[in-house]
BALOBA-1460 file (C-alpha; in Angstrom, 3 decimals):
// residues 373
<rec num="1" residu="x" x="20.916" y="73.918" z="135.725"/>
<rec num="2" residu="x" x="19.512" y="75.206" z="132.805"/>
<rec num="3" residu="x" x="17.255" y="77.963" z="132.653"/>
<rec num="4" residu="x" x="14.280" y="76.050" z="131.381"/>
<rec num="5" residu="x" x="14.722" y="74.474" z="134.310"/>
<rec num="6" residu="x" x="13.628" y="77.149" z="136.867"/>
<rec num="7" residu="x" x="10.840" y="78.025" z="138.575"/>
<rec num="8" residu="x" x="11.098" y="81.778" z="137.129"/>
<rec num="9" residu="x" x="10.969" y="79.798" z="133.468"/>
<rec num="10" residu="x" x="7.770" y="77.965" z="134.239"/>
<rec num="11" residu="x" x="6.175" y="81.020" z="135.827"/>
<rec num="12" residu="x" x="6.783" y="83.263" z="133.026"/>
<rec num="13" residu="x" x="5.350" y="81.061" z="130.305"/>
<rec num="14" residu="x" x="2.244" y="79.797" z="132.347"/>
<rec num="15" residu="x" x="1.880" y="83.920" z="132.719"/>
<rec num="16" residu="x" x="1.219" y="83.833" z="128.894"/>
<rec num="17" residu="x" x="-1.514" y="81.959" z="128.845"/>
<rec num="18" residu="x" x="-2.818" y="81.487" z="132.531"/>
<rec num="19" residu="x" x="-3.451" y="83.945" z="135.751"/>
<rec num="20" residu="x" x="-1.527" y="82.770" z="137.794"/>
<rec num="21" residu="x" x="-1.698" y="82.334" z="142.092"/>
<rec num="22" residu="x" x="1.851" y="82.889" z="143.674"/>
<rec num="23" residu="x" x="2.569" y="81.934" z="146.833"/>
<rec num="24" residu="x" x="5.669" y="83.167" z="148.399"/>
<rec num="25" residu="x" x="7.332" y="82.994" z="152.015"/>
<rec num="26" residu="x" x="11.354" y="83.770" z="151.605"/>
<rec num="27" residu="x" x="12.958" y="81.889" z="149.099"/>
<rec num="28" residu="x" x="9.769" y="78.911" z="149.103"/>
<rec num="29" residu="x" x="7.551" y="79.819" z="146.212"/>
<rec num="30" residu="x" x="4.246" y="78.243" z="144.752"/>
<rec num="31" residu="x" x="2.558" y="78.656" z="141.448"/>
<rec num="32" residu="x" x="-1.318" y="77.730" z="140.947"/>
<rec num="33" residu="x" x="-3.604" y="78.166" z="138.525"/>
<rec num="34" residu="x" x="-7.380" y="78.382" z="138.838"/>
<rec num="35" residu="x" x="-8.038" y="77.840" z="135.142"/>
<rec num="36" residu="x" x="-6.675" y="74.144" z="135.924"/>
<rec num="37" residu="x" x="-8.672" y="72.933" z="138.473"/>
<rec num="38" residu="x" x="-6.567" y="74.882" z="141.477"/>
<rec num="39" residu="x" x="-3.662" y="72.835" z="140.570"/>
<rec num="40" residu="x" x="-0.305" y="73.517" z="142.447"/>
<rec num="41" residu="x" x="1.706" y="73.445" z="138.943"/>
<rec num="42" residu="x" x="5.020" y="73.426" z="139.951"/>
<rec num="43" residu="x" x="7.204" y="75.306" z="143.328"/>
<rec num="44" residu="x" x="10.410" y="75.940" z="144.099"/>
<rec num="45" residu="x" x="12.914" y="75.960" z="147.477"/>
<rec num="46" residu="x" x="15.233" y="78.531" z="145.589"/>
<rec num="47" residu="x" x="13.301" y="81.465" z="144.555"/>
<rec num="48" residu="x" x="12.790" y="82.211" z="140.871"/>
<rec num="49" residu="x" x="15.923" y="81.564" z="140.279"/>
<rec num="50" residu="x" x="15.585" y="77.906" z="141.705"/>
<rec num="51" residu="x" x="14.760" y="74.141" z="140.392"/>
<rec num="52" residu="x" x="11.324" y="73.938" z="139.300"/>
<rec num="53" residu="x" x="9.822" y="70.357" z="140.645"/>
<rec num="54" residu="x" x="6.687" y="69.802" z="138.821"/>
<rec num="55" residu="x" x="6.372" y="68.450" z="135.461"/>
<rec num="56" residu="x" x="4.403" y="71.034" z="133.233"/>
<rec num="57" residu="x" x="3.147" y="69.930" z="129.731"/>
<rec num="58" residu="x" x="4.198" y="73.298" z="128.056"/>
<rec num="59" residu="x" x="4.264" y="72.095" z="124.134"/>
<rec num="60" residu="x" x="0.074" y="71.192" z="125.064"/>
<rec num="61" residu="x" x="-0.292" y="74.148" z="126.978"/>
<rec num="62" residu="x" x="0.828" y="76.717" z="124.247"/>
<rec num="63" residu="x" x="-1.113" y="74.699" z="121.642"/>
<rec num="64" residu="x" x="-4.216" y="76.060" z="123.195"/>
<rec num="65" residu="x" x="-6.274" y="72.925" z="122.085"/>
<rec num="66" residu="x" x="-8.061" y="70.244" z="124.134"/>
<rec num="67" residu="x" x="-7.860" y="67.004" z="123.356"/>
<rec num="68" residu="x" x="-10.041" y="63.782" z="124.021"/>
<rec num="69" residu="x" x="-9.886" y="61.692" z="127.359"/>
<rec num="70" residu="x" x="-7.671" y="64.071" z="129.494"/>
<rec num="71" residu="x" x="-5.632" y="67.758" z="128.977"/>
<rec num="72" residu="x" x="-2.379" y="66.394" z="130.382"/>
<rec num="73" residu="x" x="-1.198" y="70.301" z="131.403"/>
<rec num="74" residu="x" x="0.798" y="68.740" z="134.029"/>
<rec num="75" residu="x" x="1.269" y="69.898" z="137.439"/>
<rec num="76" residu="x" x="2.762" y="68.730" z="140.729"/>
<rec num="77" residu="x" x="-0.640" y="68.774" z="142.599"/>
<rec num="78" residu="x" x="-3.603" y="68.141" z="140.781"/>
<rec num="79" residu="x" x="-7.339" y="67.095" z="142.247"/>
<rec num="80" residu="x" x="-8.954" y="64.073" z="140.825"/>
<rec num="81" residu="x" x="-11.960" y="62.125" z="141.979"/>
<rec num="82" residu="x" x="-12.419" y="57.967" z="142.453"/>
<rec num="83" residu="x" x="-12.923" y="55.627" z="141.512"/>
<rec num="84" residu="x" x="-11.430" y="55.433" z="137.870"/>
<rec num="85" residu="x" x="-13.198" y="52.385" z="136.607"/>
<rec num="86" residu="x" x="-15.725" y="49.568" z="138.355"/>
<rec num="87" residu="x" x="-19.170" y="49.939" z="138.209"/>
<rec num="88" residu="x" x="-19.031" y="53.528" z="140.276"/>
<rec num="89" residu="x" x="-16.631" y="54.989" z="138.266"/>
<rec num="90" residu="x" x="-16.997" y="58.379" z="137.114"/>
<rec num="91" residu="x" x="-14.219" y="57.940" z="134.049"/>
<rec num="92" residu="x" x="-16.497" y="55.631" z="132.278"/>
<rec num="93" residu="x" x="-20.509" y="55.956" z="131.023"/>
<rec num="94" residu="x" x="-22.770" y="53.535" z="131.754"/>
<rec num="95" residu="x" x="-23.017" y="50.475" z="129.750"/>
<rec num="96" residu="x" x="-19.134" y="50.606" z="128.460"/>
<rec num="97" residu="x" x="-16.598" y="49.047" z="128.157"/>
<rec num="98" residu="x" x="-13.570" y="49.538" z="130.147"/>
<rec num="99" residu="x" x="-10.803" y="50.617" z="127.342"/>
<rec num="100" residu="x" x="-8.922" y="53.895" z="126.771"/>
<rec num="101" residu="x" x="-11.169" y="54.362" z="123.845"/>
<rec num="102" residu="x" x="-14.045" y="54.786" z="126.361"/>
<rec num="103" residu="x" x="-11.885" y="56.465" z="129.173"/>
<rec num="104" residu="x" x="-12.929" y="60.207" z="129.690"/>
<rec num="105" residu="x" x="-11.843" y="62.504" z="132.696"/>
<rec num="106" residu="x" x="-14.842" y="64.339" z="133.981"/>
<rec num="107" residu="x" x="-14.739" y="67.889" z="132.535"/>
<rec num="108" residu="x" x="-15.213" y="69.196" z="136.661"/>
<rec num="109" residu="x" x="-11.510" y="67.559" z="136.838"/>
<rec num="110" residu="x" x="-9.772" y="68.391" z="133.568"/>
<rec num="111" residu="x" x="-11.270" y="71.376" z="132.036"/>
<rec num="112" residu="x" x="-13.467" y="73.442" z="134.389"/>
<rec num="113" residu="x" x="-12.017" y="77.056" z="136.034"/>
<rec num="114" residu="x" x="-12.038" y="76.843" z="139.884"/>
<rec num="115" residu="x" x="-12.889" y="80.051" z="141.429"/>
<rec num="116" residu="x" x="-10.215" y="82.152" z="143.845"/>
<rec num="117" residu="x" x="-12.433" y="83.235" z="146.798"/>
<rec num="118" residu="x" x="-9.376" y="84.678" z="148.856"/>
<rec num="119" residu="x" x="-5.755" y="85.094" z="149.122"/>
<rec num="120" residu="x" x="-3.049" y="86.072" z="150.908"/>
<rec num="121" residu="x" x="0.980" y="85.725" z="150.298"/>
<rec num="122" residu="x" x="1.674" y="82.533" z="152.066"/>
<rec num="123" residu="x" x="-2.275" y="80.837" z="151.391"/>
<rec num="124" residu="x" x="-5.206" y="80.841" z="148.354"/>
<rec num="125" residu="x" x="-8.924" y="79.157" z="148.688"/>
<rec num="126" residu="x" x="-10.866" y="78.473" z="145.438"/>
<rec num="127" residu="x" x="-14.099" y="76.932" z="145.759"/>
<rec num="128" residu="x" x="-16.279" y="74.765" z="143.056"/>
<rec num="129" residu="x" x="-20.096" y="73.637" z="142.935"/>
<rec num="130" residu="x" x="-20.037" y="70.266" z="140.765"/>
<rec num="131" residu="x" x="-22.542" y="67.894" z="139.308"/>
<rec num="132" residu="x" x="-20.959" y="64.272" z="138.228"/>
<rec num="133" residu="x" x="-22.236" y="60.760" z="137.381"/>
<rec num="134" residu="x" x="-21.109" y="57.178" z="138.277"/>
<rec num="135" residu="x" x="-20.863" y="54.653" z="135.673"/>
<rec num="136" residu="x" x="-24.314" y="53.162" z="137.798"/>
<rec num="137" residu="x" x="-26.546" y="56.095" z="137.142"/>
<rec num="138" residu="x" x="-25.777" y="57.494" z="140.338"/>
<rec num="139" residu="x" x="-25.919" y="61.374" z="140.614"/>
<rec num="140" residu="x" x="-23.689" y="63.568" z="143.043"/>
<rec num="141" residu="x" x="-24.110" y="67.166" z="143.721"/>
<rec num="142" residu="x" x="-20.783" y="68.348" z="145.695"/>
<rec num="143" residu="x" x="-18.912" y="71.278" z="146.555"/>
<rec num="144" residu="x" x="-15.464" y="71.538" z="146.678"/>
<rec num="145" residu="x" x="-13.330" y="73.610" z="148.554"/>
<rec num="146" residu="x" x="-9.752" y="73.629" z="147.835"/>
<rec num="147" residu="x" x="-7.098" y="75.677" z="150.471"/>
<rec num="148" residu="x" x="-3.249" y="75.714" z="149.535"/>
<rec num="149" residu="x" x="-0.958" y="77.010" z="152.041"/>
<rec num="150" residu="x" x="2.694" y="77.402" z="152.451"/>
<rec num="151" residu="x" x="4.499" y="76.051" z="155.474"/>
<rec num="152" residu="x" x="6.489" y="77.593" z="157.605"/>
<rec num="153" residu="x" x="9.976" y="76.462" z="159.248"/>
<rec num="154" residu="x" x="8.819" y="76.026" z="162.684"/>
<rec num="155" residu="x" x="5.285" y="73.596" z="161.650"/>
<rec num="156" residu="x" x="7.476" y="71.672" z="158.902"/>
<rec num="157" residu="x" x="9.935" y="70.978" z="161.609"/>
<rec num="158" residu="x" x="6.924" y="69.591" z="163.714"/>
<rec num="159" residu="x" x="5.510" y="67.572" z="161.337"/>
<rec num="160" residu="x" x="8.160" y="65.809" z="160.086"/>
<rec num="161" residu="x" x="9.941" y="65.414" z="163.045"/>
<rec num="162" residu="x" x="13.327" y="66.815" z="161.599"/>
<rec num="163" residu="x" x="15.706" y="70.016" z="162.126"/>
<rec num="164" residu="x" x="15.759" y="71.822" z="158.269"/>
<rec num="165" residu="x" x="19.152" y="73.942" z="159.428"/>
<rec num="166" residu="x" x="21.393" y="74.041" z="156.227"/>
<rec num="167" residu="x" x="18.538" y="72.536" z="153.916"/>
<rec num="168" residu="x" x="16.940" y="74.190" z="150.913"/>
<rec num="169" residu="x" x="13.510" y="73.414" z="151.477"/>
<rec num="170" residu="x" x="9.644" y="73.924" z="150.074"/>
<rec num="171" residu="x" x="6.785" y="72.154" z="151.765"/>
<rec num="172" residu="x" x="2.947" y="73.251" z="151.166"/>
<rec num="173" residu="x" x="-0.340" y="72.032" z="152.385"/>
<rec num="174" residu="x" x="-3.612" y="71.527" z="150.321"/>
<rec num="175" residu="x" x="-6.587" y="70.820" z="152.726"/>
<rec num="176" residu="x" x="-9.591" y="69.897" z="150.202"/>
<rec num="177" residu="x" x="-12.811" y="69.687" z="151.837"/>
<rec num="178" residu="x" x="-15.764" y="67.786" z="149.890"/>
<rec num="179" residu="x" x="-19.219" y="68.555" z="151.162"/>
<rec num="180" residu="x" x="-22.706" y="67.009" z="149.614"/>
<rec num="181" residu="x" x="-24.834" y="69.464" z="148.574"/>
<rec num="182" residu="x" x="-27.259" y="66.455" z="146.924"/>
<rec num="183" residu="x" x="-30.482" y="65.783" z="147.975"/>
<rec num="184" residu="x" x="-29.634" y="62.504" z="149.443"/>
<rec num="185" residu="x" x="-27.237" y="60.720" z="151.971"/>
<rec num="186" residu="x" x="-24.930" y="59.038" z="149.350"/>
<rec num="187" residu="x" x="-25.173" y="54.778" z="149.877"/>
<rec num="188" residu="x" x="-22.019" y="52.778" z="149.320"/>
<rec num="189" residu="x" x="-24.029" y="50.278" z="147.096"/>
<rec num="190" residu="x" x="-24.710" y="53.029" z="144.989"/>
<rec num="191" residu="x" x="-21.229" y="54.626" z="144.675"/>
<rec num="192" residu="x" x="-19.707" y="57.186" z="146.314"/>
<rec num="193" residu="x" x="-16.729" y="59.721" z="145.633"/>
<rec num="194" residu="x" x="-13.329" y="59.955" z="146.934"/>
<rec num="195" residu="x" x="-11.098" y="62.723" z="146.567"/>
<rec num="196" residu="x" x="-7.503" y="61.582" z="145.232"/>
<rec num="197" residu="x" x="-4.437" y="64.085" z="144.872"/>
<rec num="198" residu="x" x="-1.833" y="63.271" z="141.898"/>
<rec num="199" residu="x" x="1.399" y="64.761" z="141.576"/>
<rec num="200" residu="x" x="3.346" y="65.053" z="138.311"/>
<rec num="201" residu="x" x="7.000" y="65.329" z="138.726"/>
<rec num="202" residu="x" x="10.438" y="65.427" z="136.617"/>
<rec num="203" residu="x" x="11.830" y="62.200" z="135.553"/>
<rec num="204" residu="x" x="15.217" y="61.772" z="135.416"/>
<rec num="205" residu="x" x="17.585" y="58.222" z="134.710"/>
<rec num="206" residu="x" x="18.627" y="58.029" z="138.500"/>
<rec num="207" residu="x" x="15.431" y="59.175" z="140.072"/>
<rec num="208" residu="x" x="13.409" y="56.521" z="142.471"/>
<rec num="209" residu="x" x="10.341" y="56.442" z="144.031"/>
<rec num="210" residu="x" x="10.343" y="55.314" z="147.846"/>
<rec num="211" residu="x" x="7.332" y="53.695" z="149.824"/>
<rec num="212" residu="x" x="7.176" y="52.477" z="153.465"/>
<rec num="213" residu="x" x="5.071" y="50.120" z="154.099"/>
<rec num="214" residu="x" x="3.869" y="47.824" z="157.268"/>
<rec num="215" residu="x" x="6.138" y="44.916" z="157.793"/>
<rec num="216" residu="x" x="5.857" y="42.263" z="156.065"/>
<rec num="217" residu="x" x="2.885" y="43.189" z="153.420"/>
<rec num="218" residu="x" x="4.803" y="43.712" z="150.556"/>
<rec num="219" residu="x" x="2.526" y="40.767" z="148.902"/>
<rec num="220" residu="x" x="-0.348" y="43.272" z="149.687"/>
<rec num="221" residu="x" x="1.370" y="45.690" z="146.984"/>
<rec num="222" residu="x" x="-0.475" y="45.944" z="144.044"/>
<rec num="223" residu="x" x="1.702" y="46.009" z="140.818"/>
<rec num="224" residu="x" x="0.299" y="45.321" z="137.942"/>
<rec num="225" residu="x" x="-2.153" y="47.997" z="137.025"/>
<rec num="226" residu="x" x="-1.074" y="48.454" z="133.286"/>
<rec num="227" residu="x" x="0.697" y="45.436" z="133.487"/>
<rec num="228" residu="x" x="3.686" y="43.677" z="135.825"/>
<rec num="229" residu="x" x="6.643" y="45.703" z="136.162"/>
<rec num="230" residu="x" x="10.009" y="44.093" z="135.444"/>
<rec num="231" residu="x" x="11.945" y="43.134" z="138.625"/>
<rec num="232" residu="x" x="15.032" y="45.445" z="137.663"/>
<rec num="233" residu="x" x="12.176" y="48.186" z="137.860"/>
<rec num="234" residu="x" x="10.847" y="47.158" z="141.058"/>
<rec num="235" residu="x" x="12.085" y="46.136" z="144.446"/>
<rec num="236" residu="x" x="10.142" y="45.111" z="147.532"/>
<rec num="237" residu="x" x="12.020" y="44.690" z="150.624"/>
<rec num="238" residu="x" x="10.281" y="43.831" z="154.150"/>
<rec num="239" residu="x" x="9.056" y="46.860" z="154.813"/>
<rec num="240" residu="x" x="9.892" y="49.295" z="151.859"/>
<rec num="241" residu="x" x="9.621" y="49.748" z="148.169"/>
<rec num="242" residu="x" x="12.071" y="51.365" z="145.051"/>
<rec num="243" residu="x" x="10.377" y="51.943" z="141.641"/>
<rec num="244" residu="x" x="12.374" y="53.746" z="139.289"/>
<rec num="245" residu="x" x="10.861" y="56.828" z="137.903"/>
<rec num="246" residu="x" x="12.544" y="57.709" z="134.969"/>
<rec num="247" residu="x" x="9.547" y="58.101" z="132.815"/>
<rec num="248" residu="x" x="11.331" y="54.785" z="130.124"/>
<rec num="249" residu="x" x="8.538" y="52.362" z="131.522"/>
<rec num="250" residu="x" x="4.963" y="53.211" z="131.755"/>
<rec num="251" residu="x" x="3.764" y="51.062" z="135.759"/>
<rec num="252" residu="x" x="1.988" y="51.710" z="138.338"/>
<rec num="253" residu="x" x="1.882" y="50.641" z="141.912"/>
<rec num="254" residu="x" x="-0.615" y="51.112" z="144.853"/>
<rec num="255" residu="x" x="-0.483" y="50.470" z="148.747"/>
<rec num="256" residu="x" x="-3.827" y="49.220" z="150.547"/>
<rec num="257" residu="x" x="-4.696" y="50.529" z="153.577"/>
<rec num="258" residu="x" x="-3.584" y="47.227" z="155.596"/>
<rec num="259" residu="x" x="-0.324" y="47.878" z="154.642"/>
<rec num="260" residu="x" x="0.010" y="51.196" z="154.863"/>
<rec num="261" residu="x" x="2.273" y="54.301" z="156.180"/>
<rec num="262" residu="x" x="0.819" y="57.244" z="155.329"/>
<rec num="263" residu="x" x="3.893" y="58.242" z="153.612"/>
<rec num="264" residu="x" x="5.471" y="58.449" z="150.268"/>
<rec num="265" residu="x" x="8.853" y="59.887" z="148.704"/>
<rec num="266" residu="x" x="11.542" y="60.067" z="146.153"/>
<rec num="267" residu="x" x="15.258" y="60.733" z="145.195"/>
<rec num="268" residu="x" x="16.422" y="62.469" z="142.534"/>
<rec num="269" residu="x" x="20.545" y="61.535" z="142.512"/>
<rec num="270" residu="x" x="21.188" y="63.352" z="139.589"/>
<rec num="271" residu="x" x="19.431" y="66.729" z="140.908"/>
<rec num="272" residu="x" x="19.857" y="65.970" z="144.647"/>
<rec num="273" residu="x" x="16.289" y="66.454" z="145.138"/>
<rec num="274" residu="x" x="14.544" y="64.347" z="148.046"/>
<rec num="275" residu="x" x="10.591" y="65.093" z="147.804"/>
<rec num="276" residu="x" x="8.585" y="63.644" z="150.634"/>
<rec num="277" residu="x" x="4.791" y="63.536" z="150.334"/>
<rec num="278" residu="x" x="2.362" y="62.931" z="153.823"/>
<rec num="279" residu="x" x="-1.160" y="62.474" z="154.286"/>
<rec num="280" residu="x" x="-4.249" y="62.999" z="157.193"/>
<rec num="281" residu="x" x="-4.758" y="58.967" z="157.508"/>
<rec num="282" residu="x" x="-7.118" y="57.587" z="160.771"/>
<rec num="283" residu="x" x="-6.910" y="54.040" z="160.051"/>
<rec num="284" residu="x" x="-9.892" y="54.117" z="157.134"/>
<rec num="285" residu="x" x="-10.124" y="50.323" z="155.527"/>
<rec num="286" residu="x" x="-12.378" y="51.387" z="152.729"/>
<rec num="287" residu="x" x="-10.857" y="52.676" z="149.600"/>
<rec num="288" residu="x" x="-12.358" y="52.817" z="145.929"/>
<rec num="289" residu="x" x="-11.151" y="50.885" z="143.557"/>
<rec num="290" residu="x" x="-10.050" y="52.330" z="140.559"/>
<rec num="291" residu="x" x="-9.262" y="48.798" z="138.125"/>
<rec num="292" residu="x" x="-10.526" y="49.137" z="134.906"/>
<rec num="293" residu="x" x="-13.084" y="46.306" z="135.758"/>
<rec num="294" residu="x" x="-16.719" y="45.203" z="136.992"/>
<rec num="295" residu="x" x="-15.161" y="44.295" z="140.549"/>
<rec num="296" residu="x" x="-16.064" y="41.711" z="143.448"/>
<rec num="297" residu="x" x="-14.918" y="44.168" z="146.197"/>
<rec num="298" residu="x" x="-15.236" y="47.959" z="144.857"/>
<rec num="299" residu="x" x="-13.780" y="49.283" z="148.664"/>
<rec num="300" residu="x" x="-10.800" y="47.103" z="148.450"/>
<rec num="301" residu="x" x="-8.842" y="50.244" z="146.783"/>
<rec num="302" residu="x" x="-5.250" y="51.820" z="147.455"/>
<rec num="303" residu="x" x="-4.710" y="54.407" z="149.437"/>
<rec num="304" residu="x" x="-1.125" y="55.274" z="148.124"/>
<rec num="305" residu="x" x="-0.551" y="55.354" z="144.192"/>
<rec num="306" residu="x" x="2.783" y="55.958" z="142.404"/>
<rec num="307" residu="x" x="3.036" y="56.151" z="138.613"/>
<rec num="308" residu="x" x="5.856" y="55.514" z="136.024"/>
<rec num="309" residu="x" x="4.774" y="57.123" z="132.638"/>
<rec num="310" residu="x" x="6.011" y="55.709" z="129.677"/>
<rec num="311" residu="x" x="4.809" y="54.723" z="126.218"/>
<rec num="312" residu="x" x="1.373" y="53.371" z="125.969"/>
<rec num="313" residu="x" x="0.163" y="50.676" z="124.340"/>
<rec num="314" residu="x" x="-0.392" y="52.991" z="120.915"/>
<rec num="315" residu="x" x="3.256" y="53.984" z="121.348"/>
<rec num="316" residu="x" x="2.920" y="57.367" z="122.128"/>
<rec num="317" residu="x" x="3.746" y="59.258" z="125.950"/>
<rec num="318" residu="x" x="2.317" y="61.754" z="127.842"/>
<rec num="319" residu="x" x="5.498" y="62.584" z="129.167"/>
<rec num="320" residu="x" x="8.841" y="62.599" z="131.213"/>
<rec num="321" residu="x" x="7.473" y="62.511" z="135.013"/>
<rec num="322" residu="x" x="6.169" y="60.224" z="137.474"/>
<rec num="323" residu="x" x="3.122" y="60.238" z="139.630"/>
<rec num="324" residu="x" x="3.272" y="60.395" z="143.303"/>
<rec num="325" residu="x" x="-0.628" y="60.134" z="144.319"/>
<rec num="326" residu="x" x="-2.484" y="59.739" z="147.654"/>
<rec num="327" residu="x" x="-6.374" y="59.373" z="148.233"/>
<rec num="328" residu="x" x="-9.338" y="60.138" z="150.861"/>
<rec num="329" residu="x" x="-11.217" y="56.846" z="152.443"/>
<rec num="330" residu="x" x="-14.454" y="56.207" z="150.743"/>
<rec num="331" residu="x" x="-17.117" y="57.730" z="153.105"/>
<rec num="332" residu="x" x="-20.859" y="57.772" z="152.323"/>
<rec num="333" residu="x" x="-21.630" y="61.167" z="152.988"/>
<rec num="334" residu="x" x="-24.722" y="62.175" z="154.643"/>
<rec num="335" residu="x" x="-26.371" y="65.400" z="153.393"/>
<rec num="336" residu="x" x="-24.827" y="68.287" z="153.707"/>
<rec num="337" residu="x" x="-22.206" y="66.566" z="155.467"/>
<rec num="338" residu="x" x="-17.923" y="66.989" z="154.481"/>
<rec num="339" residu="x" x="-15.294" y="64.875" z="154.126"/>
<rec num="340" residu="x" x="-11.661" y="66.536" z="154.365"/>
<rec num="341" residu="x" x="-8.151" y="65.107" z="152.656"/>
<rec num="342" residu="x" x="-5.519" y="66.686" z="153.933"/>
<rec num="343" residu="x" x="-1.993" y="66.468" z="152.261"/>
<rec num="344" residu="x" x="1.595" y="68.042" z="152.425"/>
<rec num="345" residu="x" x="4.391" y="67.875" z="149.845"/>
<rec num="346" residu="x" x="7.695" y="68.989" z="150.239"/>
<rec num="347" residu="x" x="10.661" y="69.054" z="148.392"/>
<rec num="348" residu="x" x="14.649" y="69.256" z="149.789"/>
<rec num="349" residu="x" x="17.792" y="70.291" z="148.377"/>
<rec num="350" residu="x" x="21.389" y="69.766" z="150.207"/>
<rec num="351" residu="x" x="24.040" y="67.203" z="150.689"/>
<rec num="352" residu="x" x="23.458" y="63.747" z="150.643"/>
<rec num="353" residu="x" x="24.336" y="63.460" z="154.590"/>
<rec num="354" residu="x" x="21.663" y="66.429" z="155.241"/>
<rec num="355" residu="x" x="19.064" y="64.858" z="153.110"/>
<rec num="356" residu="x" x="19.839" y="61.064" z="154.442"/>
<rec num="357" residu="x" x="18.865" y="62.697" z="158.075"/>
<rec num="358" residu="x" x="15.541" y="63.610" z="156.685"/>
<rec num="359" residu="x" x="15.257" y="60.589" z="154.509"/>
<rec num="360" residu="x" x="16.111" y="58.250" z="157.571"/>
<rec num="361" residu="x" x="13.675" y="59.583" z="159.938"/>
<rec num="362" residu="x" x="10.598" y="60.017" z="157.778"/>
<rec num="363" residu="x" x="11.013" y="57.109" z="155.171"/>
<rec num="364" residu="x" x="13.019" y="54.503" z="157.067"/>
<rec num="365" residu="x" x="15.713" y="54.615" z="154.645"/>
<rec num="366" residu="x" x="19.318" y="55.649" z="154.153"/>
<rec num="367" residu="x" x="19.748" y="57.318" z="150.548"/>
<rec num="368" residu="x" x="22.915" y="54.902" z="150.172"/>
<rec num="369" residu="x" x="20.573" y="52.215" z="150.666"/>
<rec num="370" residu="x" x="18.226" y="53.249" z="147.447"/>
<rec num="371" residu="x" x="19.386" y="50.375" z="145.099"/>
<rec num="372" residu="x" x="20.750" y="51.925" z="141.824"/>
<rec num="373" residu="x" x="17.557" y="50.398" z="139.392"/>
């Protein structure tokens, strides 16, 4: 490994430019920083010294500048709002049309400071008052808070079901909490907000992403967001997906709630790397959608969203990761009333029969089985 590749690497530079929340319990180790929206930005099972999992943007970051539609800084755990695009999206401004040359992230999500209202060594909370607008006209007034907490052996053992003896292992918890602070109950016909988590990771050429799913809905699977991706790219079993995520091909997927296990994953051969992701989920049907479109059913959205980046259609990238991305239901808050999405990443280091224990109980899968994309 080299040592650009470590967590102590990543820490040190975003030190330079950023405070910077650790979170440590023994060798498990979390980096966030307020200044980016609370973002988990990267974590490692090893100590400094160890792999560091999230993709962070660090040529952008040292430029200092901002730049138009989103600041890509990167980060394995970032907090986003829904819908993207429809008529109550909050990317677009009413009256335009859905293109990237219209596109713009809210500033609450891409360039607003979240503030740290306590911390401790294994947990932070930061906290944010926001005012946004939905392509309709519709105004929200919202606060946001935002709790990220390491996990210890005994609950990670619990919640996935799984002994972690002889595994190198990280696994944190973000419990965001969205509470109207408006005026007025929020109306479905008028739009409402969802909260939706999306995690950049490190590409590699033998790195896949894995998704259960309910059997027999893999025509429920929604593939062709920025266009269908190539069957070599893309294989949907019964029950289960593989995308590759080696950041050559930019696709993305999403899983509806019908079809849904509230479960998502990866494997990194290369780097031996198996990172699960989990979610809260009580059987919610209504989801925003986030197509770039004036849509027919704007709660038939995806609950489950994994991203490929690659070059776009002006031939430029953002970058070498992929996206692993869950969101909340769409619920039409009453005032003063909260809506809560919890959700719980982890990443694993070990053998391949260690990791194939884990993979096998929580994704359905043996890693020999991942088909070499």
């Amino acid at each position: 490994m080299k040592s650009e590749e470590t967590f102590g690497y990543d820490y040190d530079f975003l030190k330079k430019y950023k405070e910077v929340v650790l979170l440590e319990q023994d060798s498990m180790k979390v980096a966030i920083v307020g200044d980016y929206q609370a973002r988990v930005m990267t974590s490692s099972a090893k100590g400094m010294n160890g792999f560091s999992y999230g993709w962070i943007n660090h040529e952008f970051i040292a430029s200092g500048k901002f730049t138009p539609h989103m600041n890509a800084f990167g980060g394995e755990e970032r907090f986003w709002f829904g819908p993207e695009g429809g008529q109550f999206s909050v990317f677009f401004k009413k009256g335009s049309t859905f293109d990237f040359a219209n596109w713009q992230t809210p500033a609450e999500i891409d360039t607003v400071s979240y503030d740290l209202v306590e911390k401790q060594a294994d947990k932070a909370l930061f906290s944010k008052d926001m005012e946004l607008e939905n392509y309709s006209g519709t105004k929200f007034k919202v606060n946001l808070n935002r709790e990220i907490s390491l996990l210890n052996n005994a609950d990670a053992e619990k919640l996935l079901g799984v002994s972690l003896k002889d595994i190198n292992w990280v696994g944190y918890q973000t419990k965001n909490v969205l509470k109207n602070t408006g005026a007025e109950d929020w109306d479905k016909s008028k739009g409402v907000l969802s909260i939706w988590l999306l995690g950049m990771m490190k590409a590699s050429p033998q790195n896949t992403i894995i998704i259960p799913y309910q059997s027999g809905k893999a025509d429920q699977i929604n593939d062709s967001y920025f266009g269908k991706i190539a069957a070599e790219r893309l294989v949907k079993k019964d029950d289960i997906l593989f995308f590759k995520a080696d950041a050559q091909s930019r696709g993305k997927i999403g899983i509806p709630p019908q079809a849904l296990k509230p479960v998502a994953g990866s494997y990194d051969v290369e780097n031996k790397i198996l990172t699960i992701v989990q979610f809260d989920y009580n059987g919610e049907t209504d989801y925003v959608n986030s197509m770039w479109e004036i849509q027919k059913n704007p709660y038939k959205g995806d609950a489950i969203n994994a991203y490929n980046d690659g070059k776009n259609d002006s031939g430029s990238q953002m970058g070498q990761f992929y996206e692993l991305e869950t969101s909340s239901p769409a619920i039409a808050l009453k005032r003063n009333e909260s809506l809560t999405h919890t959700q719980r990443t982890f990443h694993f280091e070990g053998t391949e029969n260690a990791l194939d224990a884990i993979s096998k109980k929580i994704l359905g899968v043996n890693l020999s089985e991942v088909p070499k994309l």
